[in-house]
VOGU-3710 file (C-alpha; in Angstrom, 3 decimals, decimal comma):
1> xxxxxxxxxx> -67,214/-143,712/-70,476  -68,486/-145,329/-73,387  -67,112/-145,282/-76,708  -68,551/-142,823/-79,681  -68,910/-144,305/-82,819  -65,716/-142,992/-83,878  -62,016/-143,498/-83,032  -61,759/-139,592/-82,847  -59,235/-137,396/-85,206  -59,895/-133,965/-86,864
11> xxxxxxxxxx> -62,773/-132,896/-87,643  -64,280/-134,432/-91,015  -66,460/-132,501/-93,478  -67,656/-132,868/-96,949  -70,248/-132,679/-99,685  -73,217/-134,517/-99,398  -76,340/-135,833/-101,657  -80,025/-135,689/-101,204  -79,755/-139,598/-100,330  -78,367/-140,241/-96,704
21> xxxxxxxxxx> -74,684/-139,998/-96,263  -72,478/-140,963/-93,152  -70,299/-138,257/-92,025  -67,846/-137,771/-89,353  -68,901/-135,480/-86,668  -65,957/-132,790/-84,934  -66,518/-134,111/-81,288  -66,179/-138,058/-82,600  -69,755/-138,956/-82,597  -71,101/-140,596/-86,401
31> xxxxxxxxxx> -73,889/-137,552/-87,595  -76,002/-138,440/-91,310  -75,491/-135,639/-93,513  -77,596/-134,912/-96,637  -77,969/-132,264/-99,664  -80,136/-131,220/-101,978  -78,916/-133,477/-105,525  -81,386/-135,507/-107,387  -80,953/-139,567/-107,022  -77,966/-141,382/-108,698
41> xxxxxxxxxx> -79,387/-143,145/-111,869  -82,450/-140,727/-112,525  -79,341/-138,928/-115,317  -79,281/-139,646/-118,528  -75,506/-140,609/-118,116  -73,376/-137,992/-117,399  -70,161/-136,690/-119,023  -69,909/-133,605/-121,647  -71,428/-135,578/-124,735  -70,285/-134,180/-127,989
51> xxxxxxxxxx> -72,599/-133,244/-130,716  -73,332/-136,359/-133,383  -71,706/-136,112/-136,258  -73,559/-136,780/-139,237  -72,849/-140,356/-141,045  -70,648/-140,928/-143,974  -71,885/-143,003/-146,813  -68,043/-144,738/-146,718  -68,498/-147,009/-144,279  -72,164/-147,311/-143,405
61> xxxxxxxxxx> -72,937/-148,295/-139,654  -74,581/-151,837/-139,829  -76,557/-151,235/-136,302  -78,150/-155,181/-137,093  -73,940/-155,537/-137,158  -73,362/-154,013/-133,916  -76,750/-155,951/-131,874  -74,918/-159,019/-133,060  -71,845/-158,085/-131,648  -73,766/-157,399/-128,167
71> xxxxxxxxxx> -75,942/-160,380/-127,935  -72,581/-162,669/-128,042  -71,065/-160,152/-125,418  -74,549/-161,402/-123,504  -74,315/-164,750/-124,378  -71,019/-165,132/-123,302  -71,831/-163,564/-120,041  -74,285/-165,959/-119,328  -72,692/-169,572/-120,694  -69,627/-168,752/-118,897
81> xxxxxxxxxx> -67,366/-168,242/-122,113  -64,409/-166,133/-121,807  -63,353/-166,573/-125,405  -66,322/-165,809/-126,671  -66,675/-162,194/-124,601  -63,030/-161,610/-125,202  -63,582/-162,336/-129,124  -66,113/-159,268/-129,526  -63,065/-156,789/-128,726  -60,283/-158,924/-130,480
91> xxxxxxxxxx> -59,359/-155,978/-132,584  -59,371/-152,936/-129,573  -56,224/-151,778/-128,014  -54,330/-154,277/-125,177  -55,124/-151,843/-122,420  -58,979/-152,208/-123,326  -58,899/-155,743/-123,715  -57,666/-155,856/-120,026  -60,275/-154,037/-118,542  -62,397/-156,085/-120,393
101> xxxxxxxxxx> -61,287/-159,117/-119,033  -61,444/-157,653/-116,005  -64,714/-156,600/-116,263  -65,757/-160,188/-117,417  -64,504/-162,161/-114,874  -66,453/-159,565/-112,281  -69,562/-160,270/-114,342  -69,461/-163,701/-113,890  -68,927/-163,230/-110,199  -72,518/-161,903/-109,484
111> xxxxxxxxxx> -75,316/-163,458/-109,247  -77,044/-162,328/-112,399  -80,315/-163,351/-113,565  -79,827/-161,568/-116,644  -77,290/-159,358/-118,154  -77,591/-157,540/-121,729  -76,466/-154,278/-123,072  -79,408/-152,646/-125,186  -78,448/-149,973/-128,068  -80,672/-146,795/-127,379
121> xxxxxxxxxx> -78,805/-144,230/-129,575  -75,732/-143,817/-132,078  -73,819/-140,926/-130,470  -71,101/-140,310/-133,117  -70,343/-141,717/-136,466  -67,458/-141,306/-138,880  -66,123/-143,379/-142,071  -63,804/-145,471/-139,387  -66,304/-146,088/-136,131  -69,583/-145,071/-134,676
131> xxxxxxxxxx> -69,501/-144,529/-130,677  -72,970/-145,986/-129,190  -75,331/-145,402/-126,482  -76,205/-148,507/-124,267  -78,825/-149,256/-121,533  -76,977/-151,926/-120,124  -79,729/-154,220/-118,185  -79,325/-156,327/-115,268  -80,926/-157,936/-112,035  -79,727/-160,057/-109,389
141> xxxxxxxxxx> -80,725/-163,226/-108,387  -82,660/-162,894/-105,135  -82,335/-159,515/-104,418  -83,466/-157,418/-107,355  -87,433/-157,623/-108,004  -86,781/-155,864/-111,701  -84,070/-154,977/-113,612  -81,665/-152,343/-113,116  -80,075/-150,203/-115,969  -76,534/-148,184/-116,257
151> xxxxxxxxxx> -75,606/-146,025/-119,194  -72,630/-146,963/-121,018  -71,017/-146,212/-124,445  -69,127/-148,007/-126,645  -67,006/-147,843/-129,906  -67,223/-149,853/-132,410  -65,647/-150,441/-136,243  -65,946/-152,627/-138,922  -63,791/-155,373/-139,101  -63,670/-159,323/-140,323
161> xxxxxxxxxx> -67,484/-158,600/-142,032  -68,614/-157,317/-139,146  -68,594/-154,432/-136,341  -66,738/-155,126/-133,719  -65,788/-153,327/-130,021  -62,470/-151,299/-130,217  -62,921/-149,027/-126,917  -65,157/-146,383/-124,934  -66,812/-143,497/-125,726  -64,247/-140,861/-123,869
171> xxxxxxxxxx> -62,024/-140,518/-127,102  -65,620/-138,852/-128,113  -66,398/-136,776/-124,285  -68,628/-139,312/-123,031  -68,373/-141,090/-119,525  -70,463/-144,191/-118,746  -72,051/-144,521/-115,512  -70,405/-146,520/-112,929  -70,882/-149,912/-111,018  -69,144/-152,335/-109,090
181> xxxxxxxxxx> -67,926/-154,077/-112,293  -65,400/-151,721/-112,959  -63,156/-152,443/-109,986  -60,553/-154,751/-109,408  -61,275/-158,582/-109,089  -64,459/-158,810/-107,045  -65,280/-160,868/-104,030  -69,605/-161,588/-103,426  -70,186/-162,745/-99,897  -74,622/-163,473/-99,270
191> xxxxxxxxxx> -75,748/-163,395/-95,945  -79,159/-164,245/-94,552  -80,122/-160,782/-95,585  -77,714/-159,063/-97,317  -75,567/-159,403/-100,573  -71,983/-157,480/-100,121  -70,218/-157,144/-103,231  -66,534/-155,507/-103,438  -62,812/-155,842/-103,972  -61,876/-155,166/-100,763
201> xxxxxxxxxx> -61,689/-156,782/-97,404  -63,804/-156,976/-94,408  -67,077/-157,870/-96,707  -67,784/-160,998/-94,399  -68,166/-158,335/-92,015  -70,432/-155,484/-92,932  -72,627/-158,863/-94,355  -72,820/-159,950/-91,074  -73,320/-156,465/-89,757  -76,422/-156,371/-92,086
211> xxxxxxxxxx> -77,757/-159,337/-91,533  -77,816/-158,645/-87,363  -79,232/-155,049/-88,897  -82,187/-156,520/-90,843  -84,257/-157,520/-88,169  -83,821/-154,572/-86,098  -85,085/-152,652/-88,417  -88,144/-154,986/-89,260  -89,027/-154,263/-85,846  -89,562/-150,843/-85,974
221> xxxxxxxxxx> -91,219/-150,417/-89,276  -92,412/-154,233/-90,184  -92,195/-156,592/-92,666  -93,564/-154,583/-95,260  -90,090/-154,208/-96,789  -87,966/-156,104/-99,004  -85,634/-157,381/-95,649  -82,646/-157,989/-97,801  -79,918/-155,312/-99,175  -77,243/-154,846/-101,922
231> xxxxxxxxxx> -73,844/-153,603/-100,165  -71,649/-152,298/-103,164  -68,074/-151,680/-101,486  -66,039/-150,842/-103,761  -61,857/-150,033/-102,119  -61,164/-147,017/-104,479  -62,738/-143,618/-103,117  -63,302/-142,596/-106,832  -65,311/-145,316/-107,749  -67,544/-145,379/-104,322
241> xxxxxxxxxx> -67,781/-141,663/-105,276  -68,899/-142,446/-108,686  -71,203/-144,690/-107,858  -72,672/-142,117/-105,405  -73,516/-139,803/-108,539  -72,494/-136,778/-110,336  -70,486/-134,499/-108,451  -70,108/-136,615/-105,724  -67,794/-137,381/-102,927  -67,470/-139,796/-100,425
251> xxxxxxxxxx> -63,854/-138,939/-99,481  -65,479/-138,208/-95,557  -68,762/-140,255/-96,257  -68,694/-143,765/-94,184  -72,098/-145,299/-96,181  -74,862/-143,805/-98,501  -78,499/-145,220/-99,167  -79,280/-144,491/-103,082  -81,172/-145,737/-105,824  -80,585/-147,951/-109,128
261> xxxxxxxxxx> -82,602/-146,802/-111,800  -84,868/-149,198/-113,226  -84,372/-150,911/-116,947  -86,649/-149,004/-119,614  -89,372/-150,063/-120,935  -90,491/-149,025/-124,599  -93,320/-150,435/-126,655  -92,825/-152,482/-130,003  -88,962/-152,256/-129,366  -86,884/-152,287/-132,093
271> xxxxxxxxxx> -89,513/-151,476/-134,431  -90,031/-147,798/-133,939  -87,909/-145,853/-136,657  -85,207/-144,072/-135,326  -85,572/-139,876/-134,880  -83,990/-137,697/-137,814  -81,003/-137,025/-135,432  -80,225/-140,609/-135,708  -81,112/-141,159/-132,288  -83,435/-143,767/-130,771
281> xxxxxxxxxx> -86,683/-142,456/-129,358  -86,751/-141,772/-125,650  -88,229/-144,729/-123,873  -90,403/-144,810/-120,645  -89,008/-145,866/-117,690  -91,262/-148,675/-115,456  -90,440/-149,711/-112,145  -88,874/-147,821/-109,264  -85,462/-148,887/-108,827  -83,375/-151,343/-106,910
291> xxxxxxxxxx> -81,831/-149,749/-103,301  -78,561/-150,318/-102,514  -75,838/-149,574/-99,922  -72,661/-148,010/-100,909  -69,933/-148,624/-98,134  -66,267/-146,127/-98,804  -64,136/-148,527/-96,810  -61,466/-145,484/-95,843  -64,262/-143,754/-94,295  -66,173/-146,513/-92,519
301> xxxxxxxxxx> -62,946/-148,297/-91,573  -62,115/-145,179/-89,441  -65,709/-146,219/-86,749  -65,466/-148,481/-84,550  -67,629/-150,949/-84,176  -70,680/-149,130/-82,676  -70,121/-146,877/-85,139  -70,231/-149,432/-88,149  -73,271/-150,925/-86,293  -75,272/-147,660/-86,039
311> xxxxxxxxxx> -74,654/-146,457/-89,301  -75,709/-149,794/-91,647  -78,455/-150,085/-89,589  -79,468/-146,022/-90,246  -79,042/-146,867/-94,160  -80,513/-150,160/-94,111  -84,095/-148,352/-92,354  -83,364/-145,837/-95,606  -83,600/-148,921/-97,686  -86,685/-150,374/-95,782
321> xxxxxxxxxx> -88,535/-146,245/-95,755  -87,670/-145,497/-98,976  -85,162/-142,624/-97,193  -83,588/-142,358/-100,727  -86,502/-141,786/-102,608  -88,193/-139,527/-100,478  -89,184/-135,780/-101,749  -91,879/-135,471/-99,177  -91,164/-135,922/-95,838  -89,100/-133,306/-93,384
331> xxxxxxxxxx> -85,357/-133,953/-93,552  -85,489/-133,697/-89,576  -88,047/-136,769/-89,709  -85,714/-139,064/-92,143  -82,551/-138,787/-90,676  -83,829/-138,540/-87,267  -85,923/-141,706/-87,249  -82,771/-143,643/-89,397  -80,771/-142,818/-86,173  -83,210/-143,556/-83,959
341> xxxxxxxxxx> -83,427/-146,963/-85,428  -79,559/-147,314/-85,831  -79,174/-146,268/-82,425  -81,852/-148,978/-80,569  -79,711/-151,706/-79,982  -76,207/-150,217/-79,172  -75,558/-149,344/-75,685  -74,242/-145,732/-75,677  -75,841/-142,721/-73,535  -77,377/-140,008/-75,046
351> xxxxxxxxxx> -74,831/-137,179/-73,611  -72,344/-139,352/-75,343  -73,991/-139,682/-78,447  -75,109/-136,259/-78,882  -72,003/-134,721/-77,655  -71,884/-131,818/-79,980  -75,299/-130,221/-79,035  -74,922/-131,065/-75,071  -72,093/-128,746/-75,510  -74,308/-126,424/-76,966
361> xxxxxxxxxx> -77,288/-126,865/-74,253  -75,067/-126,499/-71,322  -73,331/-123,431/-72,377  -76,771/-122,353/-72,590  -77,455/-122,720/-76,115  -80,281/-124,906/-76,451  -82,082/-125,289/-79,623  -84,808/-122,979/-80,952  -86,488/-124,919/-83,775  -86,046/-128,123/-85,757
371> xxxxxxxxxx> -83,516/-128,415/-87,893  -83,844/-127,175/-91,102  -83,465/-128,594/-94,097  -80,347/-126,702/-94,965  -78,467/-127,601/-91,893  -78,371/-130,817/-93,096  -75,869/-129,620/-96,079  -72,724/-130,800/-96,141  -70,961/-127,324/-95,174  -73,194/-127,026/-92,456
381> xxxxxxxxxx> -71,176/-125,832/-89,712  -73,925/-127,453/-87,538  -74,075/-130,327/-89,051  -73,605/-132,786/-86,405  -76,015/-130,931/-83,939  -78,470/-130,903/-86,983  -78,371/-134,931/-86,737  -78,374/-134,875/-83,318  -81,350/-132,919/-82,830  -83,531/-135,103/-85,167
391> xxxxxxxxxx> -82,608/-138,229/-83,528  -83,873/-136,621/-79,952  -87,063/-135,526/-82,105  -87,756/-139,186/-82,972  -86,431/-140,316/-79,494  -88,907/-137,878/-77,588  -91,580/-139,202/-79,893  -91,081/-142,730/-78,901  -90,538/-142,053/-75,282  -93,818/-139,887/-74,885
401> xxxxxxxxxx> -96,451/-141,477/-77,052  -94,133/-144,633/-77,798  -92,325/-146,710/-80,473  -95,442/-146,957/-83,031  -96,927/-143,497/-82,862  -93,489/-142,994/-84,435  -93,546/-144,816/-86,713  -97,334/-143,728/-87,384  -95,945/-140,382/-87,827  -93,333/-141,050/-90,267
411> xxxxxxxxxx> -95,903/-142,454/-92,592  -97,719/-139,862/-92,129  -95,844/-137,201/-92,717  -94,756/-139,326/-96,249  -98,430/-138,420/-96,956  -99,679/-134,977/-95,680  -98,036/-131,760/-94,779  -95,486/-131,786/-91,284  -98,393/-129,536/-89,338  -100,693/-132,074/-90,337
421> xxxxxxxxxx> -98,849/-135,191/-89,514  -97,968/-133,787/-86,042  -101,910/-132,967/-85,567  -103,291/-136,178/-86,667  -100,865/-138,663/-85,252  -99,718/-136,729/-81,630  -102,687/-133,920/-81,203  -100,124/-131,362/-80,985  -100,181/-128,357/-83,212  -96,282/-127,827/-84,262
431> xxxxxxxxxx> -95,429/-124,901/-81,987  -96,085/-126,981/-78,963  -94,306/-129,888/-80,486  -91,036/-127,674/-80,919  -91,648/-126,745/-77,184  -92,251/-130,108/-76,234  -88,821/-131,083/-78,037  -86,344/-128,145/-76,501  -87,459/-129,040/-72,543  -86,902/-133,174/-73,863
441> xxxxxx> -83,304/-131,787/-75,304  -82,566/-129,945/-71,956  -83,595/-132,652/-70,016  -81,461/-135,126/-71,694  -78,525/-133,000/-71,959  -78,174/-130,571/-69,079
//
């Protein structure tokens, strides 16, 4: 019998996003589960933000003060100098000094092309501090085509003649967004394809895993695609769960497709006069993101190897469809053709692999339609079947009209209504589709 592409235990269940997210099926075989939440990084920043206070004349923010402060944080970032970084937050508590250290010596571990943290609004302001709103902007070398922004806050006071960093902005409610900088002492490993960045082990690994990934999935859908991925694999749940978005868990989650939001843009910078509020005006945003993959090693360590195969490759043809972006085409269509191409070159039957619903069709429970998009939801108590049934969509697809009239219809449907996709690539009108689908299911399953 051949192996699923999981070891087996309980059953696993848990909340999901809108982006693809590896779950655990009950019968042992890997199902993609996924929500209904907006993209990680398309948020203004998250955490309860408290209201502004209004300045004091006592200590007057210097904000020309404070972009000093930053550009030597930059600087320092760049030229390698520790003292330097560490010298901006000289006067903040020892416990904040540490993570900054830490968070220093993880900076200088990527391979950044650029690295600066941009004010975009004063948050809170007393006689003593003033908490501040950054767009911290970054890209990496080779992999990023733009920059990439997180929101972050920081505190600082005067001090010395100038303003310098004494902590965060939770004393004040607000909570930066995450990224791989904030865990422990990082490790980068490149591949041919791939750049895996985490403090954890078994990076060589999932690089490799990528890398053997990348051309499988150029092809199915071509070169038209970057062919190269950001792994972020962080070892603590809660930060692979932060970096998965608000609300988020990837407690039961193996590896999620999402989306960096890209740096803003704003004409004249620096020159347009703050609002009344005190706050900077809203910039526009230009660019579309960076992908990445976010691996939660308890989770993924728990597949086997099949298993870790099959799923990098499903996130990886997210990364090369734009899976995580996508607002258009049918859920049943996305997942399905990510397993179809995550399944290609593993050698596992299809009873196997869609054990769950070949229970179902020999007790004499085929399916009656496609999937839905709500059976895709994490608390889906057909969850697994819901996976299983798009991937013998796609697989029917291929089989019967072959490998690029699927992909002809995935495009397609990016573009045009389902019915219309279905009409224009296959000739089939969606009823007999479905019908053509169930007798393919009972065929392969029975």
């Amino acid at each position: 019998m051949e192996d699923g592409p999981e070891h087996g235990g309980p059953e696993h269940s848990g909340p999901v996003t809108r982006r693809r997210a590896l779950a655990l099926g009950a019968g042992g075989a890997a199902v993609l589960a996924a929500g209904g939440a907006g993209l990680l990084g398309f948020r203004s920043g998250g955490g309860a933000a408290s209201p502004a206070r209004t300045p004091r004349a006592a200590a007057p923010f210097s904000l020309d003060a404070a972009r000093a402060t930053l550009a030597n944080r930059a600087r320092a970032v760049r030229d390698g100098d520790r003292v330097a970084f560490l010298a901006t937050v000289g006067d903040a508590p020892k416990a904040f000094q540490d993570v900054q250290a830490r968070i220093y010596g993880n900076l200088r571990k990527l391979p950044l092309e650029g690295w600066q943290e941009h004010i975009s609004g004063t948050q809170a302001m007393d006689d003593e501090s003033a908490v501040v709103r950054l767009e911290v902007r970054y890209k990496l070398r080779g992999f990023d085509k733009g920059y990439v922004s997180r929101t972050r806050y920081l505190t600082l006071a005067p001090g010395s003649g100038t303003w310098t960093i004494v902590g965060d902005g939770t004393a004040h409610g607000f909570k930066d967004d995450a990224d791989i900088w904030d865990a422990g002492p990082l490790t980068v490993v490149k591949g041919r394809a791939s750049l895996v960045i985490g403090d954890t082990t078994g990076l060589e690994g999932i690089a490799k895993r990528l890398d053997a990934a990348a051309p499988v999935v150029t092809g199915v859908v071509g070169k038209g695609w970057a062919q190269r991925v950001v792994a972020l694999v962080p070892a603590g749940t809660a930060l692979a769960s932060a970096l998965a978005g608000p609300g988020q868990s990837l407690g039961q989650i193996a590896a999620l497709a999402t989306v960096v939001p890209p740096a803003r843009v704003e004409a004249d910078e620096g020159k347009r006069p703050p609002t009344p509020s005190g706050m900077s005006p809203a910039p526009s945003t230009g660019g579309r993101g960076e992908d990445r993959v976010i691996v939660s090693p308890g989770t993924f360590g728990r597949l086997n190897g099949l298993g870790r195969d099959v799923v990098l490759t499903h996130e990886l043809t997210h990364v090369a469809t734009g899976g995580a972006r996508d607002r258009r085409t049918p859920l049943w269509l996305i997942e399905g053709f990510a397993d179809y191409v995550g399944y290609r070159r593993v050698k596992i039957s299809v009873r196997s692999a869609a054990g769950e619903l070949r229970r179902e069709v020999t007790a004499g429970r085929p399916p009656d339609a496609l999937p839905a998009a709500a059976e895709f939801a994490g608390g889906s108590p057909r969850l697994s079947q819901a996976y299983q049934e798009a991937w013998l969509a796609c697989r029917m697809v291929a089989d019967r009209y072959g490998e690029p009239a699927l992909v002809r219809l995935y495009r397609a449907a990016g573009r045009v209504p389902e019915a219309a996709a279905l009409r224009d690539v296959l000739g089939l009108p969606r009823d007999r589709f479905t019908t053509l689908w169930r007798d393919y299911v009972k065929k392969e399953l029975a």
